[in-house]
MARLO-9434 format. One line per 8 residues: number of its first residue (from 1); their letters; for each residue z, x, y of C-alpha. Coordinates in Angstrom, 2 decimals. Layout:
N
NUM) a) Z/X/Y  ...
//
This chain:
143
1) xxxxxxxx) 0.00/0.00/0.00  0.89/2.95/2.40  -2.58/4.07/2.05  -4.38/1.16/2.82  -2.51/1.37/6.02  -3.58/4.51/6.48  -6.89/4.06/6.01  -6.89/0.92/8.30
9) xxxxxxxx) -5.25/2.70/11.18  -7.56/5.75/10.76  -10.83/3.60/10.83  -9.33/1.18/13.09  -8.90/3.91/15.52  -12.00/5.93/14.68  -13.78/2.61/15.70  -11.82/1.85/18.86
17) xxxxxxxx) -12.51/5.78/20.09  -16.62/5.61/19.39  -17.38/4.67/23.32  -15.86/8.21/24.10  -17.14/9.78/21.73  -20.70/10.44/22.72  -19.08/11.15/25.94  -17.11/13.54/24.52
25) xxxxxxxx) -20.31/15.21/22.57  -22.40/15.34/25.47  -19.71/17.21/27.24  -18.90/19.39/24.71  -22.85/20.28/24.06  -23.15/21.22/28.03  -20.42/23.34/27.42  -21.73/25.25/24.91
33) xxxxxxxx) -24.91/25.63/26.26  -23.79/26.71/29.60  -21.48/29.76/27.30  -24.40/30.58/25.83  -26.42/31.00/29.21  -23.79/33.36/30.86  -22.81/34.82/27.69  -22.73/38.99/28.03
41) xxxxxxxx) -25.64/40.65/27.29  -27.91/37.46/27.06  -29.85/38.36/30.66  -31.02/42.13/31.92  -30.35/42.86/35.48  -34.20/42.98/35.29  -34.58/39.62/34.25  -35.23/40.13/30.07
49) xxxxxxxx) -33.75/38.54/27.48  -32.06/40.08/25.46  -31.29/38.95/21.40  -31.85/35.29/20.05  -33.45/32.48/22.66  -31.55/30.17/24.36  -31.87/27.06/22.08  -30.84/29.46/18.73
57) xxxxxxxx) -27.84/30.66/20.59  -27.15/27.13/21.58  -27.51/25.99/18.33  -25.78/28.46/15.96  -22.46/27.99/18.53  -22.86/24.16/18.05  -22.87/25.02/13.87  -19.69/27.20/14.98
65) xxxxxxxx) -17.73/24.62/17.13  -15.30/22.74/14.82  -14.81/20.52/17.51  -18.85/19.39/18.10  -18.81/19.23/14.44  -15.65/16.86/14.59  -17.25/15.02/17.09  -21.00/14.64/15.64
73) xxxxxxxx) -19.28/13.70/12.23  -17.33/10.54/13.93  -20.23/9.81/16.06  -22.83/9.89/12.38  -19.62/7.91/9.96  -19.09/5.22/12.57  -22.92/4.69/12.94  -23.75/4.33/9.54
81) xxxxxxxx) -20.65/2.04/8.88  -21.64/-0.02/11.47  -25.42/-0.03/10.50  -24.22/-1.46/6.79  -22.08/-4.45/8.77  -23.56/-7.95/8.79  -24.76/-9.33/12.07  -21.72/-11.32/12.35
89) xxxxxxxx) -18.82/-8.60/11.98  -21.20/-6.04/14.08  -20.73/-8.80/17.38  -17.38/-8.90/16.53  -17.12/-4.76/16.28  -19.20/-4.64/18.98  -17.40/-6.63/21.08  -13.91/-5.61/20.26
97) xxxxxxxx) -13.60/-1.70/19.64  -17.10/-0.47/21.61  -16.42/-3.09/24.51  -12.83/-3.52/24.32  -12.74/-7.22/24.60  -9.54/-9.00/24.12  -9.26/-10.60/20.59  -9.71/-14.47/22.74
105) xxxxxxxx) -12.62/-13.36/24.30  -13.87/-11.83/21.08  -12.59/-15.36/19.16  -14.31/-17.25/21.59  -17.53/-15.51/22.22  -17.92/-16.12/18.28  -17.08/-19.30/18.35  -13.88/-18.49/15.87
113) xxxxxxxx) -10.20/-19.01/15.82  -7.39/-16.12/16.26  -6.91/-16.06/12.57  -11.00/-16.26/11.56  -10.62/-13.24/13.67  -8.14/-11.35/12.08  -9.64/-12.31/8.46  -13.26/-10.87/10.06
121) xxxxxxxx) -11.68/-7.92/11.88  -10.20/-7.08/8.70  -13.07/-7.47/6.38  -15.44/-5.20/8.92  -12.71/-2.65/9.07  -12.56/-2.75/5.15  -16.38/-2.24/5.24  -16.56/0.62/7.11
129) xxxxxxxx) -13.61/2.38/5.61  -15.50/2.08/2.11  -19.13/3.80/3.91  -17.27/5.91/6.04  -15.54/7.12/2.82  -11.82/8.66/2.25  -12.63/12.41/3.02  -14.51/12.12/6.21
137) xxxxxxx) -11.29/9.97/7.08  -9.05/12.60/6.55  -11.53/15.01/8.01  -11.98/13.07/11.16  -8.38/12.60/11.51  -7.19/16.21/11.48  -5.64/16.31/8.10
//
């Protein structure tokens, strides 16, 4: 039972943290790429390059940044649990964690009660835990 918990919270939250998350990737890429551009050694005095190009230095510190690769694996398990949804518990995901609705609105925007809700909030949660897949939990999660 203490698992299933778990796994709810850690989904639940995954889900409620996606808007940020490309966000937080897009800032995280600029970051890198603007290392990689004042890097030492990358530019001569005379204007040369020096070593790899831009985009393969770019692109090997993105494959070295445990936190891009934390990010880009939320950003990839949330999309693909959310692709597998039915219409009906993606407006209600959509809605609730990526617009941060209020469970009324949500209730009434679908045309549901509080506790059709709850049933559907738990069933889409459920879902996506099951795509999203036990070990990517824990990985996105920092355990």
């Amino acid at each position: 039972m203490r698992d299933r918990q778990d796994v709810f919270r850690k989904v639940e939250r995954t889900l409620f943290d996606y808007p940020l998350l490309a966000k937080r990737l897009a800032v995280r890429e600029q970051y890198l790429i603007a290392r990689c551009n004042v890097s030492e050694g990358y530019i001569r005095a005379n204007g040369q390059h020096t070593g790899m190009a831009i985009e393969e230095r770019v692109m090997l510190a993105k494959e070295k940044d445990v936190e891009y690769q934390t990010l880009q694996l939320k950003m990839t398990a949330v999309k693909r649990a959310y692709e597998v949804l039915p219409d009906e518990l993606k407006q209600l995901v959509e809605l609730y964690y990526f617009k941060k609705r209020s469970r009324q609105t949500v209730a009434s925007e679908l045309a549901i009660s509080e506790r059709s809700f709850y049933r559907l909030r738990n069933r889409a949660i459920e879902m996506c835990a099951q795509v999203i897949g036990a070990e990517v939990l824990n990985a996105i999660s920092g355990r």
